[in-house]
KETIMAR-636923 format. One record per residue (C-alpha): residue number from 0; residue in three letters; x, y, z. Coordinates in Angstrom, 3 decimals. Each point is the difference from the previous one (the first is absolute). Layout:
REM residues N
<NUM, "ala", <X, Y, Z>>
...
END
This chain:
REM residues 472
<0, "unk", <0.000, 0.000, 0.000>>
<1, "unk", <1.487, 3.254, -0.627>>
<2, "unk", <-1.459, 3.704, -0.639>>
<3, "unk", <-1.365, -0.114, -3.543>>
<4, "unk", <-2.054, -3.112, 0.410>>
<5, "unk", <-1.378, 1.143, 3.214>>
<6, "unk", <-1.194, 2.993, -1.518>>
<7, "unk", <-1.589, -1.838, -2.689>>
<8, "unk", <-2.147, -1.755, 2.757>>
<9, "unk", <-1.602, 3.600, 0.632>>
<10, "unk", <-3.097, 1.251, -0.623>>
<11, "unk", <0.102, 2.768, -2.197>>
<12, "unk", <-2.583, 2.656, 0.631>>
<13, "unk", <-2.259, 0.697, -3.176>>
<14, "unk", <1.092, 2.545, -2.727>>
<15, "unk", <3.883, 0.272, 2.150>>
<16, "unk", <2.508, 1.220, -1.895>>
<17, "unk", <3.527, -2.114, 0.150>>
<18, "unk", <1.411, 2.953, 2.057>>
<19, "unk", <-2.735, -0.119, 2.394>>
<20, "unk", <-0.003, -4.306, 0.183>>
<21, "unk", <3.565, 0.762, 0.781>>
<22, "unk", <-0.031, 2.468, 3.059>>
<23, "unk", <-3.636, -1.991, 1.157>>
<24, "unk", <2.753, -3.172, 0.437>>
<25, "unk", <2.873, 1.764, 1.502>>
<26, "unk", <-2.583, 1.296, 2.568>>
<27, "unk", <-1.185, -3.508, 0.624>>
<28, "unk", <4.114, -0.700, 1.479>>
<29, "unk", <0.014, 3.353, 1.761>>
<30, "unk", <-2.818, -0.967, 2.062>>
<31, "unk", <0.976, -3.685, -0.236>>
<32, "unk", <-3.012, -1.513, -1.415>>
<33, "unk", <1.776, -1.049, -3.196>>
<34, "unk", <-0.717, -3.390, 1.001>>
<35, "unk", <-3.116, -0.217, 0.727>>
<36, "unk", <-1.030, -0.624, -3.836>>
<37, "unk", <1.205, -3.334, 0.424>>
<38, "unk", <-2.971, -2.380, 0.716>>
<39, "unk", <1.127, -2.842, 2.143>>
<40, "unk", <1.866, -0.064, 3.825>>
<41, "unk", <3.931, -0.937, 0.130>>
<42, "unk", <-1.411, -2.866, 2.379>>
<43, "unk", <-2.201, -1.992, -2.506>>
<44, "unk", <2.562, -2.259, -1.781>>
<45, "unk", <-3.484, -1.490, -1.987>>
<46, "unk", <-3.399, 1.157, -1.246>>
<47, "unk", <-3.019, -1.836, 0.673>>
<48, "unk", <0.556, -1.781, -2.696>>
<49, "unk", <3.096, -1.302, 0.892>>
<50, "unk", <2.122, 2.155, -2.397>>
<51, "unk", <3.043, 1.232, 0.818>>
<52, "unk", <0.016, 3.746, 0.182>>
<53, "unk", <3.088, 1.484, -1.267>>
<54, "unk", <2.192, 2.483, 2.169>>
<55, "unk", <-0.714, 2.961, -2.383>>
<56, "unk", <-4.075, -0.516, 0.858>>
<57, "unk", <0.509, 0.128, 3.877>>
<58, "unk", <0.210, 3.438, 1.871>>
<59, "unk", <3.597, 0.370, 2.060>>
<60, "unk", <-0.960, -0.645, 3.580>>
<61, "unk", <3.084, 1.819, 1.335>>
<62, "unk", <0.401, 3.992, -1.704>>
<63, "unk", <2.769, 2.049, 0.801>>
<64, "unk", <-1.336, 3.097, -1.704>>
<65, "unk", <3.669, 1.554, -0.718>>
<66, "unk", <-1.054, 2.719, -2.191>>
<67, "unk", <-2.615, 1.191, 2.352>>
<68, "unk", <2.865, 0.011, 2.692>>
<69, "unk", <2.421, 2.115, -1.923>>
<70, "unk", <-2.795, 2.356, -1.321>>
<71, "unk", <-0.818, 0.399, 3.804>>
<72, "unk", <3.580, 0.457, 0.601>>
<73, "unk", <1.145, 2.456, -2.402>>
<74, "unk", <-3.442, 2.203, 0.629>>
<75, "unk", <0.631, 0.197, 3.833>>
<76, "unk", <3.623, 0.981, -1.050>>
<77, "unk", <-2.041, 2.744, -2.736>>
<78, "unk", <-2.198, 1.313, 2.342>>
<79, "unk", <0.269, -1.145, 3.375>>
<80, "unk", <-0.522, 2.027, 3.543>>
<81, "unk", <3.628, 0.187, -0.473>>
<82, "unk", <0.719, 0.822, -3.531>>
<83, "unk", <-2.541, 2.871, -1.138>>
<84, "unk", <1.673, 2.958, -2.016>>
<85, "unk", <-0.361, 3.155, 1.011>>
<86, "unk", <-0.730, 2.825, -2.645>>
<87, "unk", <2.542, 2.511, -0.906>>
<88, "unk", <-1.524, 3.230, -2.076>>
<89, "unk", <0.876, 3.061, -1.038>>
<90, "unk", <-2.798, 1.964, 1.689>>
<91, "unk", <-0.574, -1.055, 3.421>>
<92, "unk", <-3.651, 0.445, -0.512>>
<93, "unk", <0.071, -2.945, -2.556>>
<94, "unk", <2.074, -2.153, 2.854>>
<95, "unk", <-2.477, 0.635, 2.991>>
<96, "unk", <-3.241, -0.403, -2.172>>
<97, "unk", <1.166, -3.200, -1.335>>
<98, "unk", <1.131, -0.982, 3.458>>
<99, "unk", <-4.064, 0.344, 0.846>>
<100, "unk", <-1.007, -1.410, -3.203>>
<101, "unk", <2.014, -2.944, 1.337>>
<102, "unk", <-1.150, -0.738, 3.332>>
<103, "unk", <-4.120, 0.462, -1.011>>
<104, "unk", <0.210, -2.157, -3.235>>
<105, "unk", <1.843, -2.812, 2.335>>
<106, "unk", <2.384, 0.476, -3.250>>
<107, "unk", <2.305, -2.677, 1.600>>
<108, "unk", <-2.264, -2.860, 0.375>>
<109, "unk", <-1.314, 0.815, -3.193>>
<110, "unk", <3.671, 0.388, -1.337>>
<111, "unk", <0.562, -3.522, 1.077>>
<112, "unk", <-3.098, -1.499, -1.473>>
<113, "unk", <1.329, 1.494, -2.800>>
<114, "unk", <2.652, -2.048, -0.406>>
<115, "unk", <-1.154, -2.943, 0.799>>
<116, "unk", <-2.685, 0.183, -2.955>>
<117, "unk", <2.543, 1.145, -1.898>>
<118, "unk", <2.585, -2.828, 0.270>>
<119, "unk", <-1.647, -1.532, -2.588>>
<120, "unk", <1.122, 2.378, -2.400>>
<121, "unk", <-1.931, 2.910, 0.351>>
<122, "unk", <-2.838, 2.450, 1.953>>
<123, "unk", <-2.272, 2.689, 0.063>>
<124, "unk", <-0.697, 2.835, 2.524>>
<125, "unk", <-3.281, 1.975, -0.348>>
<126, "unk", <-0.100, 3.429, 0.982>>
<127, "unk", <-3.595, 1.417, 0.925>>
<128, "unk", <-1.018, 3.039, 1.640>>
<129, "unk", <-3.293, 0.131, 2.196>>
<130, "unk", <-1.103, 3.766, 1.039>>
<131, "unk", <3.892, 0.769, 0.167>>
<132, "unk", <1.177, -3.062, 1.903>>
<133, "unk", <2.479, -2.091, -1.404>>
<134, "unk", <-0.940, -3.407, -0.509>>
<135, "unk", <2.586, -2.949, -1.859>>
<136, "unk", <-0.519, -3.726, -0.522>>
<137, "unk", <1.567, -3.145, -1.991>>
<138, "unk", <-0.854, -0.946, -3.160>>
<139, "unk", <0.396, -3.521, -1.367>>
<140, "unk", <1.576, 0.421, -3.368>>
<141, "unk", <-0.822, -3.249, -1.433>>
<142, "unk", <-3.041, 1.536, -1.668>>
<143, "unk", <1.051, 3.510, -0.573>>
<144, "unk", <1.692, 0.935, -3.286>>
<145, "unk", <2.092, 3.186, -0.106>>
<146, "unk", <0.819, 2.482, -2.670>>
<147, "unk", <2.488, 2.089, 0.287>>
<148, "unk", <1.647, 3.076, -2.298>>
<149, "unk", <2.792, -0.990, -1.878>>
<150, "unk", <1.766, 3.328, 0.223>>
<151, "unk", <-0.533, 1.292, 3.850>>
<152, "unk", <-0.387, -3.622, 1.096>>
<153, "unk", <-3.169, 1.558, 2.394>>
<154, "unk", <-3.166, -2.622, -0.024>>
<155, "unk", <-2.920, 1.130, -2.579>>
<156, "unk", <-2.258, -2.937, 1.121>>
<157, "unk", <-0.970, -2.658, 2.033>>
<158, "unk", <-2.373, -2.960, -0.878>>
<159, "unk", <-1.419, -2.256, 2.351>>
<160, "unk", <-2.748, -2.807, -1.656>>
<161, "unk", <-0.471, -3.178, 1.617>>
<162, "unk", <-2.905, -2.634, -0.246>>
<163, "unk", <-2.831, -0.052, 2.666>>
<164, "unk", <-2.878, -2.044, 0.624>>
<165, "unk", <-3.699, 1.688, 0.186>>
<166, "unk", <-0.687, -0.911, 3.421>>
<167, "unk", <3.225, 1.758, 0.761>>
<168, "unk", <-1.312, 3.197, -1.671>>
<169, "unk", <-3.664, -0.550, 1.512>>
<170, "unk", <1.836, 0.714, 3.878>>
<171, "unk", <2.140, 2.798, -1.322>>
<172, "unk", <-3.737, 2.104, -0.812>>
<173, "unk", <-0.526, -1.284, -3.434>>
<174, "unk", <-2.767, -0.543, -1.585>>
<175, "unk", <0.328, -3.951, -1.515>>
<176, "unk", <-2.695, -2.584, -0.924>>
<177, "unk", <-0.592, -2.967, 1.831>>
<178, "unk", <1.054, -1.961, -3.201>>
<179, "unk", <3.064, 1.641, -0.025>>
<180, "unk", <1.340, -0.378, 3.058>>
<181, "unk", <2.152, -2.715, -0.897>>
<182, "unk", <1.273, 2.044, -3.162>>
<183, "unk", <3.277, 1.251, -0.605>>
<184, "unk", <0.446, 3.981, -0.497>>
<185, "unk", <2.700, 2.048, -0.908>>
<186, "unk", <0.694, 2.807, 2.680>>
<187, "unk", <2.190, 2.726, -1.023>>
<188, "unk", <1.748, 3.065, 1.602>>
<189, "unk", <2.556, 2.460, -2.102>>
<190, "unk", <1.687, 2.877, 1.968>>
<191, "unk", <1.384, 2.866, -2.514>>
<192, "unk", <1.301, 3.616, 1.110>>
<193, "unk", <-3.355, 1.515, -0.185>>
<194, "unk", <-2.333, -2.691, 1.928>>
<195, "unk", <-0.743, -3.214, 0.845>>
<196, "unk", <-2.493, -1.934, -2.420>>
<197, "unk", <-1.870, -3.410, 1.531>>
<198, "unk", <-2.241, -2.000, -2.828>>
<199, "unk", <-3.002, -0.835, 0.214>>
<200, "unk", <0.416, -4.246, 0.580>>
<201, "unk", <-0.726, -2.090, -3.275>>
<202, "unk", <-0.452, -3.675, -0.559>>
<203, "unk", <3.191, -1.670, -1.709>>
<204, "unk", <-0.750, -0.604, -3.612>>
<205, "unk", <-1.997, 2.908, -0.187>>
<206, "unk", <0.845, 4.164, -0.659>>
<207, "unk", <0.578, 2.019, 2.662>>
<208, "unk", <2.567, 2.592, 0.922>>
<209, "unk", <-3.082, 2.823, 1.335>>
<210, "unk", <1.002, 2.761, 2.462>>
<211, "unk", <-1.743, -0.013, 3.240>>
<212, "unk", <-0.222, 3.454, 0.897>>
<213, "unk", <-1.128, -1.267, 3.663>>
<214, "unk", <2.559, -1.582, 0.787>>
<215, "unk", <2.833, 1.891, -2.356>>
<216, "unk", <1.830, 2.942, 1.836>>
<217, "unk", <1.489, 3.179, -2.022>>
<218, "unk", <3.086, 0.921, 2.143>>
<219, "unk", <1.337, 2.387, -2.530>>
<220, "unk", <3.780, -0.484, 1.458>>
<221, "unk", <1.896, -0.004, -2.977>>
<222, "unk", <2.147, -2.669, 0.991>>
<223, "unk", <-1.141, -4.434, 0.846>>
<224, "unk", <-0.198, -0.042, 3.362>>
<225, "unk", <1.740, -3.180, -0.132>>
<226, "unk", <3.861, -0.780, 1.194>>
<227, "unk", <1.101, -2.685, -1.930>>
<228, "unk", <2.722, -2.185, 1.544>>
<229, "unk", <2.037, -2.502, -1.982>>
<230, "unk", <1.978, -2.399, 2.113>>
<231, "unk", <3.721, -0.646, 0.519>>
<232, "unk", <0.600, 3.567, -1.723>>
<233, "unk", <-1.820, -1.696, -2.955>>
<234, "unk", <0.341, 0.521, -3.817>>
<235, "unk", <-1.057, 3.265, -1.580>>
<236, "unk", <-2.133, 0.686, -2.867>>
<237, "unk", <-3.180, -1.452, -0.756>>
<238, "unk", <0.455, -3.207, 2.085>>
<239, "unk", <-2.461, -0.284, 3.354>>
<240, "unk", <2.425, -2.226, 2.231>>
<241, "unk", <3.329, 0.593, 1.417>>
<242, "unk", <2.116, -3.620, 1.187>>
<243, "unk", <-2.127, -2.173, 2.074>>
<244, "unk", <1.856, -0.563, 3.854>>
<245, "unk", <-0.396, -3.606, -0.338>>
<246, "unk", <-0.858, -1.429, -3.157>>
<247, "unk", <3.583, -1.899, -1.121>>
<248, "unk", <-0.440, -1.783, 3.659>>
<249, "unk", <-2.881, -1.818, -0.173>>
<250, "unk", <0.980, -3.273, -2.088>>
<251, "unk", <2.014, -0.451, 2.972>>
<252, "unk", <-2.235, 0.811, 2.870>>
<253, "unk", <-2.381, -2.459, -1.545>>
<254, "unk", <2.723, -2.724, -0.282>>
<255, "unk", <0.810, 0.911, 3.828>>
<256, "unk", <-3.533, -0.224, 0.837>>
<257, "unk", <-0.574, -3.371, -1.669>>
<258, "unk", <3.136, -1.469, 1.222>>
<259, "unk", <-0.759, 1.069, 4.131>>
<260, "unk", <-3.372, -1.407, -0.932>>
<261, "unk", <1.015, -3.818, -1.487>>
<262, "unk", <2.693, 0.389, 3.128>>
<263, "unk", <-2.629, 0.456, 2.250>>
<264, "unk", <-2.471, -3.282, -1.275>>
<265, "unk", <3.565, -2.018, 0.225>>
<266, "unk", <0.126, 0.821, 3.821>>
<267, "unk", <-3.564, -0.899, 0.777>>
<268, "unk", <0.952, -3.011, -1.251>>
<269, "unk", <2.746, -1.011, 1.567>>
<270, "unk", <-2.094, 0.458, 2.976>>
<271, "unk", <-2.573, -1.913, -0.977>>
<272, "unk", <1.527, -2.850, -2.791>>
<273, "unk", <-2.389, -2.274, -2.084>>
<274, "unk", <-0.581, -3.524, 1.930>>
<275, "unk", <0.475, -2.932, -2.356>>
<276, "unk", <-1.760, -3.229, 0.862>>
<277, "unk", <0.990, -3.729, -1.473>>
<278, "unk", <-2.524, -2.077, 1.052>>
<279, "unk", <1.026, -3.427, -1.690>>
<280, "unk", <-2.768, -0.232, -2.406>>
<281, "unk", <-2.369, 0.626, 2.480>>
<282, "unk", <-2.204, 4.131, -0.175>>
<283, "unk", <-2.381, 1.096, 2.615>>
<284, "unk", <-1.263, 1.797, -3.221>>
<285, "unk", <0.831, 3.736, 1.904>>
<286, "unk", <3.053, 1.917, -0.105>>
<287, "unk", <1.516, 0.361, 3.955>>
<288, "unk", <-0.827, 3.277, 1.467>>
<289, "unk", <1.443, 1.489, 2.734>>
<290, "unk", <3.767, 1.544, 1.084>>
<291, "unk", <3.347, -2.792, 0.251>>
<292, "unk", <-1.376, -0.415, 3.364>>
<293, "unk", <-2.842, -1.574, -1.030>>
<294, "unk", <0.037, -4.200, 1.215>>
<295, "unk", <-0.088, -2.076, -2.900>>
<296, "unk", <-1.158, -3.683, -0.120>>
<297, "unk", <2.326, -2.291, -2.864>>
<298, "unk", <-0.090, -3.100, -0.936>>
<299, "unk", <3.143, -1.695, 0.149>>
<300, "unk", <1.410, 0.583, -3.474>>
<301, "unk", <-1.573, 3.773, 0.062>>
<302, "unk", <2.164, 3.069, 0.371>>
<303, "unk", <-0.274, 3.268, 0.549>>
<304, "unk", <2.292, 3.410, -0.710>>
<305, "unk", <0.579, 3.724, -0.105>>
<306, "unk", <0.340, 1.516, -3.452>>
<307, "unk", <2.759, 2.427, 1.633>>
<308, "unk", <1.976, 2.699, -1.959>>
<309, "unk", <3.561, 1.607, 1.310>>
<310, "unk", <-0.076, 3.342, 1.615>>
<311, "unk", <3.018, 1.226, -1.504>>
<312, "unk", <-1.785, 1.222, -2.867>>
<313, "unk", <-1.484, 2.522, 2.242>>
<314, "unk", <3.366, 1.748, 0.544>>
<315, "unk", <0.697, 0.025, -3.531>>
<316, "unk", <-3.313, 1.532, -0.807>>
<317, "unk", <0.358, 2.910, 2.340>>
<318, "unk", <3.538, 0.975, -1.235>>
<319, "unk", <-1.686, -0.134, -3.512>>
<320, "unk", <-2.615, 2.279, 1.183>>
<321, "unk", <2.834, 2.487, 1.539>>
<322, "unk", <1.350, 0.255, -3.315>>
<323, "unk", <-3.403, 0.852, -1.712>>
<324, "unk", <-0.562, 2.696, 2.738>>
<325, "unk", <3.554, 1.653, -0.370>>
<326, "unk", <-0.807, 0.051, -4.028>>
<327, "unk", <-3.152, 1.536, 0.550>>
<328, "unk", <0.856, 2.649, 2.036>>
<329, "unk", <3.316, 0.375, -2.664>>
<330, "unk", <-2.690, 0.510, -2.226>>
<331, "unk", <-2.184, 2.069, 2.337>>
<332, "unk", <3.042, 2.442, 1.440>>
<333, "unk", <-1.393, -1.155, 3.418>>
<334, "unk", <1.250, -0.164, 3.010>>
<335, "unk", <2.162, -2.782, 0.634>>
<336, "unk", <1.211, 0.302, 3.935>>
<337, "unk", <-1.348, -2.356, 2.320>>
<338, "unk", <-0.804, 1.545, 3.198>>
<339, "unk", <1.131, -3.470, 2.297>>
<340, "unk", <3.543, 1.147, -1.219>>
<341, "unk", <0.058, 3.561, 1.564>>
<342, "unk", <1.964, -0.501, 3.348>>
<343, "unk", <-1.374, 3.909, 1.410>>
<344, "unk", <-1.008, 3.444, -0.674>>
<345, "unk", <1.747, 0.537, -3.514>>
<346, "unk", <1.021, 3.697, -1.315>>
<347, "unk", <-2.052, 1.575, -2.892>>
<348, "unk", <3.254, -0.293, -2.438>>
<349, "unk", <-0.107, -3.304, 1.388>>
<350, "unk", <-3.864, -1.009, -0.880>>
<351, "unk", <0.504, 2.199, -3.652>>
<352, "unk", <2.991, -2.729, -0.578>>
<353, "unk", <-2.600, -2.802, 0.553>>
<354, "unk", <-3.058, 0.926, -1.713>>
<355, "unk", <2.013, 1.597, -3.309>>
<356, "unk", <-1.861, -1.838, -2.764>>
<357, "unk", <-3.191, 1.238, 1.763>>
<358, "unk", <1.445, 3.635, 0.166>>
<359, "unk", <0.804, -0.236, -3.706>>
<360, "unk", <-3.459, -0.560, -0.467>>
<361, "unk", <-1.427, 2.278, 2.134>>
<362, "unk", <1.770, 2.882, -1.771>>
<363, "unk", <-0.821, -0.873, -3.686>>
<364, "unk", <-3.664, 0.254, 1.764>>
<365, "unk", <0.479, 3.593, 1.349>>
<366, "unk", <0.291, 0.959, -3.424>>
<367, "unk", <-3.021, -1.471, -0.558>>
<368, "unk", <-2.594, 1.371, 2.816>>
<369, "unk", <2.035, 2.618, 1.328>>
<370, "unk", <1.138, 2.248, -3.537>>
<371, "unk", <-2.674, -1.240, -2.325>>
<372, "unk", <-2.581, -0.894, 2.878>>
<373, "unk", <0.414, 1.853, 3.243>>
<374, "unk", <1.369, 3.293, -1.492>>
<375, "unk", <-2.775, -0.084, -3.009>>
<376, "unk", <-3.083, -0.328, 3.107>>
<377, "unk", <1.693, 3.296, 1.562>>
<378, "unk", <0.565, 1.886, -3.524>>
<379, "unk", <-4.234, -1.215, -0.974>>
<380, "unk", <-0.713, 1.333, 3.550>>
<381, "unk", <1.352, 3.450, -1.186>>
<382, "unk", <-1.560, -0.214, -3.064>>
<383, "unk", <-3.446, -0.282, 1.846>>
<384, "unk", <0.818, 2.873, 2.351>>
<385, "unk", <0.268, 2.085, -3.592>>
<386, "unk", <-2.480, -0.981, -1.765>>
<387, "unk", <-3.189, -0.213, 2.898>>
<388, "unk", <-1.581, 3.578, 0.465>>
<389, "unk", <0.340, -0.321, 3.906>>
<390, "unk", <2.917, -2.822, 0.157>>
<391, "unk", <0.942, -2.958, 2.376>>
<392, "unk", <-1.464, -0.588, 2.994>>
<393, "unk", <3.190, -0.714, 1.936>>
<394, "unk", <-0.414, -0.441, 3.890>>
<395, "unk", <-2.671, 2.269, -0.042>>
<396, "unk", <1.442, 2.886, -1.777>>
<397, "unk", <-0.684, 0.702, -3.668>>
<398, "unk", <3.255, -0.269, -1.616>>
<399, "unk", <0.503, 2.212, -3.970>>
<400, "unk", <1.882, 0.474, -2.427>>
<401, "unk", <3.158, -2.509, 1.108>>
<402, "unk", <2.988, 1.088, -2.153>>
<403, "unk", <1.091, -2.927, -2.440>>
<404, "unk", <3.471, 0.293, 1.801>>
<405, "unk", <3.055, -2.733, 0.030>>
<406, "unk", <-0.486, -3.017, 2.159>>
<407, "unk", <2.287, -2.525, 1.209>>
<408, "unk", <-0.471, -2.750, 2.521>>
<409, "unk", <2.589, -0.697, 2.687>>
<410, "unk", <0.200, -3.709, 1.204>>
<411, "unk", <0.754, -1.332, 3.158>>
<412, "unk", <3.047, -2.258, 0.761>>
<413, "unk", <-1.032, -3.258, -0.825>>
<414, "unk", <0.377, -1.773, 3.433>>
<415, "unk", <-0.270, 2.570, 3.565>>
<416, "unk", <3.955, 1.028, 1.002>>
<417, "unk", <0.958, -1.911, 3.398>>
<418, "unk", <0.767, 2.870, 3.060>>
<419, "unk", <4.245, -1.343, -0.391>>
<420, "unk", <-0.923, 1.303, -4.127>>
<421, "unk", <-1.545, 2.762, 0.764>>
<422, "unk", <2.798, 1.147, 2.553>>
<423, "unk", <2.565, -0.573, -2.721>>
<424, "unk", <-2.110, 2.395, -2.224>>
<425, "unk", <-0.610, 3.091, 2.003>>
<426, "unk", <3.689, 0.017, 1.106>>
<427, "unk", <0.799, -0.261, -3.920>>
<428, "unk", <-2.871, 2.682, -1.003>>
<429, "unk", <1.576, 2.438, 2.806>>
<430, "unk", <3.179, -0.022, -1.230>>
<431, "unk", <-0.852, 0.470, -3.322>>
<432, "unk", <-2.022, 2.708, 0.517>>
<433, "unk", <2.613, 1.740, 2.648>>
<434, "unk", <2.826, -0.705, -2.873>>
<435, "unk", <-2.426, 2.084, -2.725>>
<436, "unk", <-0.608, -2.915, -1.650>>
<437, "unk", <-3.869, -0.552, 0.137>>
<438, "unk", <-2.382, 2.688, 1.114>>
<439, "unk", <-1.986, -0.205, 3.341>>
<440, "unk", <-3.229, -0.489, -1.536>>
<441, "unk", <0.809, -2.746, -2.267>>
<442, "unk", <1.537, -1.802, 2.887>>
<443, "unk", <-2.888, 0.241, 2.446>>
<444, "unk", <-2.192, -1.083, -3.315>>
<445, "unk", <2.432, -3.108, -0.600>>
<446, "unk", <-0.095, -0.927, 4.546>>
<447, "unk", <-3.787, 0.238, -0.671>>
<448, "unk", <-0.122, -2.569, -2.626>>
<449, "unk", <2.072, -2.123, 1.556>>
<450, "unk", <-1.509, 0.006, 3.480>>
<451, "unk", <-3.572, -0.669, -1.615>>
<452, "unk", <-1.442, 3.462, -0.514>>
<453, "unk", <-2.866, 0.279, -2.409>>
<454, "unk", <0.319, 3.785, -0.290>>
<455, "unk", <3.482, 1.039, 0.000>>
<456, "unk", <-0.652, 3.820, -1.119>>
<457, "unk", <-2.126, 0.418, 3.047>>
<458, "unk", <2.470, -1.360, 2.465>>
<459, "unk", <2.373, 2.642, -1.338>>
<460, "unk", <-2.482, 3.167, 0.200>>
<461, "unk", <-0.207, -1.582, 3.766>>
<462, "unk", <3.430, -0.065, 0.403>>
<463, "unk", <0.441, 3.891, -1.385>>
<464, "unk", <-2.833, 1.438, 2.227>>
<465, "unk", <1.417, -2.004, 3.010>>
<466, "unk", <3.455, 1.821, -1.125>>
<467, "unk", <-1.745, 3.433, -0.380>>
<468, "unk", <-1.950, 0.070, 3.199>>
<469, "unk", <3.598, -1.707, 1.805>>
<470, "unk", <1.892, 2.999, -1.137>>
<471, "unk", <-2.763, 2.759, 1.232>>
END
């Protein structure tokens, strides 16, 4: 069994393109359901009709889901408590809106979810606006088409048409037959600068493709409110999808996961080996029941043994499976430290030494969600302060007219700086700043990072007031 003939097992929803069949799969392994297509139990060896039931018809009854444990790894190393960037602008009113914007759009968690969609190879944020307040959310891109301009590379429009049944529609307010409520409609949404069209639901096979000015929304922006994020710092051009995290790794997860699996039948049986009985011509007419225990009655040129198998193999297996999981995670950039083998409290150059191929990955995803995701949210969220005759409703306060200024994001170190590191660091920062090497503020701003700060500019307006009011 490997990746393309699982995939072929899938159901393919109705009218799918072979993009969309595609990301539809690699979502099935990102939530680790990519089995569950497979129609028979890893336990039953036989049908009822006494066939033998190949290994590539039986579901895996042991799943490591690898790819979902780098994906979770990398985004906690993205986006964690730990690891959010903070904004550097050229106007500080652009630095403490977006700082607000931040906190009441939960733009972390959402940051993170984010990213996991997105693993797959891409996502979709969508920006909305209710009486001034800010409101974002994730878009699944496996049934959105983009269009973008080929000169300014800014998006022109978004499609998003997927099949739904009638009795789906008839909950959602519409008005469908009773005969039709096992029909398939098309339901369509297209966002363009100017507004946001929704069509009115029409049977497949049939034309469609009306407006529904009830449900449609003008917006007038001049811009998609859409931030399109390819993954892995993905291709440019026309092309939807960046890399996928963890595509090249799943042939061998699923050889890992079958091999564990057949490992784990051989040592149930070992426990429990098949009882042979010689009997000397003579049947009781039933097979014996019952554990080795069991008393058994002969006659005198009967026999009886255990079908036993050598545990050895069981060793060999599980150094088989070690190699699968150090490929995989090869193949993933994952993290390949094992935490029984860390003797104490370990440095943060220390802990950057052992997770490298996971901080390689990491930073290929900053580009990613923090330059063409992260950075593109706070640039829209000027945009809306511009174009909105009374703004964004940011904690509170109506918030105009943000300049379009430069941004830059600022990330943390990627493991917290032990006290013995950061004692090495101020002593290093003072003397370059007492030598005229560095200048005061861009050493407290450095300390600040280091020590965990999430705002280093204010911890240096702190440190100049406490200076000023020290001095009077």
């Amino acid at each position: 069994m490997d990746w393309l003939s699982l995939q072929r097992r899938y159901a393919v929803p109705a009218g799918a393109s072979a993009r969309t069949a595609r990301l539809l799969a690699l979502r099935r392994v990102l939530d680790g359901t990519q089995y569950d297509a497979l129609p028979h139990p890893f336990s039953m060896e036989r049908s009822g009709a006494g066939e033998y039931i190949p290994l590539s018809n039986r579901r895996p009854s042991v799943r490591s889901n690898l790819c979902r444990t780098v994906v979770d790894e990398s985004v906690s190393l993205l986006f964690g408590d730990t690891h959010w960037p903070s904004l550097i602008a050229d106007d500080t009113r652009v630095s403490d809106a977006m700082g607000v914007f931040a906190s009441q759009t939960r733009l972390a968690s959402l940051m993170m979810e984010a990213a996991t969609v997105g693993s797959i190879g891409s996502v979709a944020v969508l920006f909305e606006v209710s009486a001034g307040v800010p409101k974002l959310s994730v878009l699944d891109t496996a049934y959105l088409t983009p269009f973008w301009d080929d000169v300014s590379g800014e998006l022109l429009r978004v499609e998003e048409r997927f099949l739904v049944r009638g009795r789906d529609l008839a909950v959602q307010g519409y008005a469908i037959g009773e005969d039709l409520l096992g029909a398939q409609f098309w339901w369509q949404r297209v966002w363009t600068p100017m507004d946001c069209a929704v069509s009115v639901p029409w049977l497949v096979g049939m034309d469609g493709d009306v407006r529904d000015e009830s449900r449609s929304v003008r917006h007038g922006l001049g811009f998609v409110p859409i931030v399109w994020i390819r993954n892995l710092g993905g291709r440019q051009g026309r092309d939807p999808e960046g890399e996928c995290t963890f595509e090249r790794a799943i042939d061998t997860v699923i050889e890992a996961d079958y091999l564990l699996s057949q490992a784990g039948r051989g040592l149930k049986y070992g426990s429990d080996p098949t009882l042979v009985l010689k009997t000397g011509g003579f049947s009781d007419g039933v097979a014996h029941q019952g554990g080795a225990s069991s008393a058994l009655t002969l006659p005198p040129e009967g026999d009886a043994k255990l079908l036993e198998i050598n545990g050895n193999a069981a060793g060999a297996v599980l150094e088989h499976y070690r190699e699968l999981r150090q490929i995989a995670l090869e193949q993933l950039h994952g993290n390949r430290a094992h935490g029984d083998r860390i003797s104490g409290v370990q440095s943060g150059k220390a802990m950057e030494m052992m997770c490298q191929p996971l901080i390689w990955l990491v930073d290929r995803l900053r580009h990613s969600y923090g330059e063409s995701g992260l950075q593109a949210i706070y640039r829209m969220a000027c945009r809306f302060s511009c174009v909105l005759e009374n703004g964004l409703r940011l904690g509170g306060v109506l918030v105009k007219d943000l300049p379009y200024c430069r941004m830059t994001l600022r990330w943390p170190a990627w493991f917290p700086a032990t006290d013995p590191e950061l004692l090495s660091l101020a002593q290093g920062l003072v003397t370059a700043v007492s030598n005229g090497i560095l200048s005061r503020e861009t050493a407290v701003r450095m300390y600040a990072t280091a020590s965990g700060n999430s705002d280093p500019g204010t911890e240096w307006r702190l440190l100049e007031n406490w200076v000023a009011s020290d001095d009077a």
